[in-house]
N, C-alpha and C positions, 0 to 999 in steps of 0.2 A: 685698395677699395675706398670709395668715396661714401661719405656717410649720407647723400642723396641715392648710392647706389641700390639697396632693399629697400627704396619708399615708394615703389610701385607710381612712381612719373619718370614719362621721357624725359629726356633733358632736354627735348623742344620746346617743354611747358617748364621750365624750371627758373627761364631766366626770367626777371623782371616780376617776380611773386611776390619778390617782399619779405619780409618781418614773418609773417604767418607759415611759410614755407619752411623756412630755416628754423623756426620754431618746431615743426612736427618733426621736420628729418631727425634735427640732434636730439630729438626726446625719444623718439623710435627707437634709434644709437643709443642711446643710453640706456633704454627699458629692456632692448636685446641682447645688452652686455657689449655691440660693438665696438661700443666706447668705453672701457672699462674703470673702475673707482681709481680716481685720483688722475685718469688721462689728461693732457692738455687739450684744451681746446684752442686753437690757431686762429684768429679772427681774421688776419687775413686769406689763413687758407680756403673759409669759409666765403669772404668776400668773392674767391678768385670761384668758387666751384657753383654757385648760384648765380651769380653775376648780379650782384646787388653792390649797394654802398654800404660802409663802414656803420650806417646810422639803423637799417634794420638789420643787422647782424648783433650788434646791442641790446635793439629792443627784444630779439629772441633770446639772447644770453641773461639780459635783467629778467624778462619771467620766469624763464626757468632756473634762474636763482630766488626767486620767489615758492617757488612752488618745492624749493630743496635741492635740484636737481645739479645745481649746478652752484660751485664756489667760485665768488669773481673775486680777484684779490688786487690790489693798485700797483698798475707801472706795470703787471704781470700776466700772463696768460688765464684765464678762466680756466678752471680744473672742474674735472667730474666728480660730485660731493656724492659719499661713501651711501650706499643705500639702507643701513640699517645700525652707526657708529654706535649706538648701546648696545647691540645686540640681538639676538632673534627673540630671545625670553620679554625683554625690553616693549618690544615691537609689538609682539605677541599680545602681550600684556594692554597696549596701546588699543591695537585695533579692537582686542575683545570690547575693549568699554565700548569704544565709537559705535561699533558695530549693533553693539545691545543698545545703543542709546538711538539710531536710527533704526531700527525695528520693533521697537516699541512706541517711541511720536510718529513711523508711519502708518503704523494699526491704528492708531489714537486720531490722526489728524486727518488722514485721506481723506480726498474725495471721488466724486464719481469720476471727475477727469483723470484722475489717479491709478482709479480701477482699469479704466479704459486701457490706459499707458500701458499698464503692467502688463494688461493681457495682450497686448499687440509686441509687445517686446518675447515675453517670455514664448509667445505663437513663432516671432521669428528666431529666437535660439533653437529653437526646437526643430525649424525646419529643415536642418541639415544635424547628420549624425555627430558629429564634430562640433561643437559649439564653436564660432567663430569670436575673436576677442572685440571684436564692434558689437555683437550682441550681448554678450557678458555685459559688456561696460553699460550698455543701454538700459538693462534690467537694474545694478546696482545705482545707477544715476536717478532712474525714475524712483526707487526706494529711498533713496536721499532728500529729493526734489520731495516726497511725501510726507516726509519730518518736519519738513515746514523750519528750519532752524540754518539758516546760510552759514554759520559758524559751524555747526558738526558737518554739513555738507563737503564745505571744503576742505576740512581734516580728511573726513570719509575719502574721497577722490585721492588725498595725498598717499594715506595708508593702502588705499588699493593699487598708487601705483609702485610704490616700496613693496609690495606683496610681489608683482608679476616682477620685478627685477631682482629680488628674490628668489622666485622660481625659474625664470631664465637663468643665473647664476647656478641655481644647483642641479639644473636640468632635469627640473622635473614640468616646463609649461605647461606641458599639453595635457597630463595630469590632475594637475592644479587648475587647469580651465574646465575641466569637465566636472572635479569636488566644486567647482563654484558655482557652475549651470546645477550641478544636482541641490545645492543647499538654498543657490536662490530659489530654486520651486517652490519651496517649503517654506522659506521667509515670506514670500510673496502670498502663498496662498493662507497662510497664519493674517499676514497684512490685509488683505480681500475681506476677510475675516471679521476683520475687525480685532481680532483677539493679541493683543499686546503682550500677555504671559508668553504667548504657544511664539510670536515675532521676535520677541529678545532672545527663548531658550535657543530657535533656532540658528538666532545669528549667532549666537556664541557656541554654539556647536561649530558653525559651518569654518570659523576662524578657525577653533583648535584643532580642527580637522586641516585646511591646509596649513596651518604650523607645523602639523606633524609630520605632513609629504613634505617639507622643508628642512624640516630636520632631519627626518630621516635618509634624503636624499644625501645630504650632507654628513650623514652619518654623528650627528650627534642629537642633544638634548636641546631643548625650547628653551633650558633654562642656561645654557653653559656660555654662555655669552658670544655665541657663535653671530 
């Protein structure tokens, strides 16, 4: 299996894309568990399966070592870096702040263009029974984007995506995408709100809550260093 093979393009569009390309595929592979913690990544296999040069195959390898995803190491193969090495309690721990601290600056901060966002995202999760993970991601983006704070923003984003490779890992996604769609309603309408108390309790619910499909998928505690 080629790690362009589940990213939903032919391979008639595949050659000559570039940096951005090879960036989504291996992040896909990575967030789906296709590429599993500590896998090599082959740069030339890479080169050879896109039909790109050596130079955006880098620049998708340096982002997603930026963003965590991936460990580049010198003279050596770029590895896939571990999705949660303290631990789930660790993590857990992590996202609750972030979480409460982006639902509370965006009750505080929003604005009308904000309100707008929300409700045309949260309209589209809803439109299909199944929340689909482009609109999940849409809803927490625009909650973030409402914080007003580009530093918790981009933690936020990181933690969310340690969260779904998490959940792919212990196979609980589809799961965990629906506990996400159900907690963001209620962040978002707390946020609409205006109300910041009713925005932080709910973001820190809606984490412990999937923690707990996490753990317990995996059969342990939040706290056990799993």
């Amino acid at each position: 299996m080629t790690i362009s093979e589940n990213s939903g393009l032919h391979s008639d569009r595949r050659k000559g894309m570039g940096a951005g390309l090879v960036y989504n595929c291996v992040k896909q592979a990575i967030m789906e568990g296709r590429l599993a913690e500590s896998a090599p990544i082959d740069e030339k296999l890479l080169v050879e399966e896109f039909a790109v040069s050596r130079t955006p195959v880098r620049e998708a390898l340096t982002r997603l070592a930026a963003e965590g995803l991936v460990t580049l190491r010198t003279n050596r193969s770029a590895i896939v870096a571990p999705a949660a090495p303290a631990g789930l309690g660790t993590y857990c721990e992590a996202r609750t702040r972030v979480a409460a601290a982006v639902g509370r600056f965006a009750a505080m901060r929003r604005w009308d263009t904000d309100i707008a966002a929300l409700k045309a995202y949260l309209a589209a999760m809803d439109a299909t029974p199944a929340p689909s993970a482009a609109a999940v991601r849409a809803v927490f983006r625009a909650l973030a984007n409402a914080a007003r704070n580009r530093y918790l923003e981009t933690e936020h984003e990181r933690l969310i995506d340690t969260g779904t490779r998490l959940a792919y890992a212990a196979g609980c996604i589809d799961s965990c995408r629906q506990l996400s769609a159900d907690g963001l309603r209620r962040i978002a309408a707390a946020v609409i709100k205006g109300d910041a108390d009713d925005a932080e309790a709910e973001a820190r619910t809606q984490v412990a809550t999937l923690c707990g499909a996490i753990a317990a998928a995996n059969g342990k505690a939040c706290d056990d260093g799993a």
